[in-house]
N, C-alpha and C positions, 0 to 999 in steps of 0.2 A: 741444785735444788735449794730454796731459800723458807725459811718458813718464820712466817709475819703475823704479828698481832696487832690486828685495823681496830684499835680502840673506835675509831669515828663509827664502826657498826654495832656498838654495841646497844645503839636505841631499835636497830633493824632485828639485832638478837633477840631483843627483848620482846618484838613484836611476833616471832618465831616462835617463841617461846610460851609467848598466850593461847597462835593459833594451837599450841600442841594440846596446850590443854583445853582447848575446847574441843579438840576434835574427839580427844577422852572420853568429856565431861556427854559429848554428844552420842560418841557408841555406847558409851556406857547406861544411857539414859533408853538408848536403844533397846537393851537386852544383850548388847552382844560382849564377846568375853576376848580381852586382848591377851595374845599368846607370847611371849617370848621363845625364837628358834634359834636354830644352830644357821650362823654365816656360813660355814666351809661343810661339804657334802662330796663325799666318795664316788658321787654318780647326779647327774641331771638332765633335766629335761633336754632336747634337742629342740635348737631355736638357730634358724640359718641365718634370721635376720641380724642378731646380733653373736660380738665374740664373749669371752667368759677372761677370767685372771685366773691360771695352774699355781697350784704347792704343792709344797710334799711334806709329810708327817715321815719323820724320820726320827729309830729309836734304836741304838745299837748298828746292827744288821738288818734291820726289819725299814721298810720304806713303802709308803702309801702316796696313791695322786690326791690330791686335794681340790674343790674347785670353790671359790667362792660365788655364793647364789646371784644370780641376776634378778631375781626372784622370789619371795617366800614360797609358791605356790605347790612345791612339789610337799612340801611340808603342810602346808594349811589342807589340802586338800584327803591328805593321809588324818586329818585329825577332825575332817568330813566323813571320811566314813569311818569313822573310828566311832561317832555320835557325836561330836562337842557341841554342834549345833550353828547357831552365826556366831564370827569370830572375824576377830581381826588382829592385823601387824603391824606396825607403827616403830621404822627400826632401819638399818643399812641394809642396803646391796649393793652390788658390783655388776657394771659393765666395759670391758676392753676397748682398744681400737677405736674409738671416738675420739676426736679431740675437745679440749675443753672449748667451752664457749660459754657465752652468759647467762645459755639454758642449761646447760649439762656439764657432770663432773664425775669419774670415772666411780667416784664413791659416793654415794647419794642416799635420802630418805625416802625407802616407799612406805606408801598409809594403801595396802591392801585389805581386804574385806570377802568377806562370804556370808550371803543371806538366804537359805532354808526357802524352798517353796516361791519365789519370786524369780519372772524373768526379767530379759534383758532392760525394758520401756519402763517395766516397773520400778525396777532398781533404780535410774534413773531422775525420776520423783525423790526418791530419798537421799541423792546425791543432790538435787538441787535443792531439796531442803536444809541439808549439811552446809550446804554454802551460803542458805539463807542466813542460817542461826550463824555460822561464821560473822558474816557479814552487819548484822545486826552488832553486834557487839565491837566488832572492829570501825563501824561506821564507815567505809569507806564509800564516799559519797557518788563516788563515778563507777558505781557499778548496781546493776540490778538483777536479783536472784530469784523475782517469781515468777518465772514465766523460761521456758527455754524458746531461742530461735531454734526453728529444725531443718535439719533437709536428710532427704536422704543420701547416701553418697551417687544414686543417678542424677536424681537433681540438681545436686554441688557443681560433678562435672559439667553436666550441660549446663547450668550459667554461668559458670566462671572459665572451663576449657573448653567450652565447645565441643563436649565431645555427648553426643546421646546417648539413650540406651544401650539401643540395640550395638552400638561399634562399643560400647564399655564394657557387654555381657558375651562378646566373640572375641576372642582370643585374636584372632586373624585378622579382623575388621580394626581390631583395638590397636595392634601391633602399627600397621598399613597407617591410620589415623596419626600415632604419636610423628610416627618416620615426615609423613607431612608438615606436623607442625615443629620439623628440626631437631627431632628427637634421635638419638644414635641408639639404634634398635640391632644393631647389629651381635650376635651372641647375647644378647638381652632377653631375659624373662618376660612372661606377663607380670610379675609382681614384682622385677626392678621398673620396668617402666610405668607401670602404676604408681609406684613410690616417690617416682620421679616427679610426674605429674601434679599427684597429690601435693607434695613438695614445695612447687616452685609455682602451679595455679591456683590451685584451691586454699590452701591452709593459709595464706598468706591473708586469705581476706574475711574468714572464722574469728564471729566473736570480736564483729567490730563497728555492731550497733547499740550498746550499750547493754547488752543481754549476751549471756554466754550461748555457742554454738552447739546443737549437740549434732551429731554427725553418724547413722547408724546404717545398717544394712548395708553390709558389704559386701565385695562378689565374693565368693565359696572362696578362690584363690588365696584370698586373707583372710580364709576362718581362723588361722593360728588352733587353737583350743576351745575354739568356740562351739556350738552344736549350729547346724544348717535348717533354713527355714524350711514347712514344709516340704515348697517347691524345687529344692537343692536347688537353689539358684544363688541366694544370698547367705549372708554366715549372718544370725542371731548377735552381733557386736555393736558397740558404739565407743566412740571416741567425743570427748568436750575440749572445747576449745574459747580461749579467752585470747582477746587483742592477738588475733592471729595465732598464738600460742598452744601449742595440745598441751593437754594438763592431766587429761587422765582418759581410763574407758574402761567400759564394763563388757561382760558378754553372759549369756546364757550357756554356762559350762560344759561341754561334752562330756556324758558319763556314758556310753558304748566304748566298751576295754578295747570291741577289736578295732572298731574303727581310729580309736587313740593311737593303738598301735602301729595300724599304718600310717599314720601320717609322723610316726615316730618315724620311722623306717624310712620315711620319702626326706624327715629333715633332716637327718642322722646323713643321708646322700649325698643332699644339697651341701651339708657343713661342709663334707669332703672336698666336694665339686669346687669348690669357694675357701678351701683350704685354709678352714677354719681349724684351731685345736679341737682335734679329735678326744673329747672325753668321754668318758664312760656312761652309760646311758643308765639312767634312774628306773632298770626292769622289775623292779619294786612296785613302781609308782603303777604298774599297767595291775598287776596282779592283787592291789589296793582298790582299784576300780573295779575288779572282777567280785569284788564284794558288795559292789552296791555305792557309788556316789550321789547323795541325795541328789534333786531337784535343785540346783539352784543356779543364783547367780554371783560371778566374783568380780571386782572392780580393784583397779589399780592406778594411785595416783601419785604424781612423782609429788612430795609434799615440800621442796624446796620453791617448784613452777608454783604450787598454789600460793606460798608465803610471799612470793615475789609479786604477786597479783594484789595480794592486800597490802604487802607494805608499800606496793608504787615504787620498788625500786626494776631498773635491768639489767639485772645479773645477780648469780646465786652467791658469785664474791661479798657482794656488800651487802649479805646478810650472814658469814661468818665473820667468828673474831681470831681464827689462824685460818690463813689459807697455804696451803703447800704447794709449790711451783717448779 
């Protein structure tokens, strides 16, 4: 392991360093209130898509697991219904098992958010505002922020995979579909092979008319944490996307404790299934929601992809000034 200090990024830092505080100077102008939380948690959410980093707290004889968050959210969301109101994080997290690449680095900045009373479309609006005002100030000339392109994720895939509704919204039809166009469906999900797809057809070409992509309604299968449209057909979600790139997404939060639960219960499975570290589940977090989680919506954006987007560089390297290898 080497650890290097790229003086030449230090004009990249500097531009990091603006967007931080405008993205501040912007919640703050908002009404919303930025929190500072705890990195390392006793228990978390259950998320099969991605792995986590274990510790231990150890004192004497006495020894505890440790997990660093992948996410503020089991946190922001307890200080939802606690009352605090909109609120946001601006700060590290942690993801395992990834390798580094020019998008991603196992320690990273997310700029998460929770807004009171508004859903998913709406939120939306406000995130493209945010990039207005970003934008504005950064002047980056090769980009425009008033207006999003949209599809929805039927849409996306039938023009870019080929693939319709009706085979996107059947499991069996969808499965049958990918195996055709060369997909190894064999022991495969519907939500590996959708990721797959998503992956390698569609994302690729998001956010590459000179207007960010926005990308919402998804099939229920990747509600994650999301609440389900009327018709439980689609999950209440969206994902943005610049130069092909995902940069962030927002959802319409699910506040039913029991339905939280089960779908704890189904990830908590999947982890196993996929022999993932087995952590301890945040049974807090469910019992916090049996109190009442407002109305709202929450958005999560990796804040290194956005800086990368304003400064025009690619990769998250040359915009620090130690990188560790």
């Amino acid at each position: 392991m080497k650890i290097k200090t790229e003086i030449k990024n230090l004009k990249n830092y500097k531009v990091y360093l603006k967007i931080q505080e405008l993205v501040n100077r912007f919640f703050q102008k908002k009404g919303y209130l930025k929190v500072e939380l705890p990195v390392l948690s006793p228990g978390l959410i259950p998320e099969s898509y991605l792995e986590i980093f274990e510790t231990e707290f150890r004192y004497f004889n006495r020894k505890e697991k440790l997990y660093l968050i992948p996410s503020p959210e089991l946190f922001l969301k307890r200080l939802l219904v606690a009352g605090i109101g909109n609120c946001y994080y601006l700060d590290k997290s942690f993801r395992n098992s990834e390798p580094n690449s020019s998008w991603h680095q196992p320690e990273f900045t997310m700029l998460e958010f929770y807004k009171v009373g508004l859903n998913y479309l709406e939120l939306a609006d406000e995130v493209l505002e945010m990039l207005n005002y970003i934008n504005k100030k950064i002047k980056n000339q090769k980009l425009k922020f008033d207006k999003w392109e949209k599809y929805s994720v039927a849409q996306a895939f039938e023009k870019f995979a080929k693939i319709n509704e009706k085979e996107l919204f059947d499991e069996k039809l969808f499965i049958k579909k990918a195996q055709s166009k060369g997909y190894e469906v064999k022991g495969a999900s519907y939500e590996d092979i959708f990721s797959q797809i998503l992956a390698s057809e569609v994302e690729p070409k998001l956010g590459r008319n000179g207007y960010a992509t926005l990308l919402y309604d998804y099939p229920r299968q990747m509600a994650s944490l999301a609440k389900l449209s009327k018709g439980k057909k689609t999950a209440e979600r969206c994902e943005f996307y610049i130069n092909g790139l995902e940069v962030g997404g927002f959802c319409t939060e699910l506040n039913d404790y029991k339905e939280q639960e089960k779908r704890f219960i189904s990830e908590n499975l999947n982890r196993k299934k996929n022999k993932l570290i087995n952590h301890s589940i945040d049974k807090d977090f469910i019992q916090a929601l049996k109190y009442g989680l407002p109305a709202c919506t929450g958005a999560g954006i990796g804040f290194e992809r956005l800086v990368m987007i304003f400064a025009n560089v690619d990769s998250i390297e040359k915009l620090k000034l130690i990188n560790i290898k």
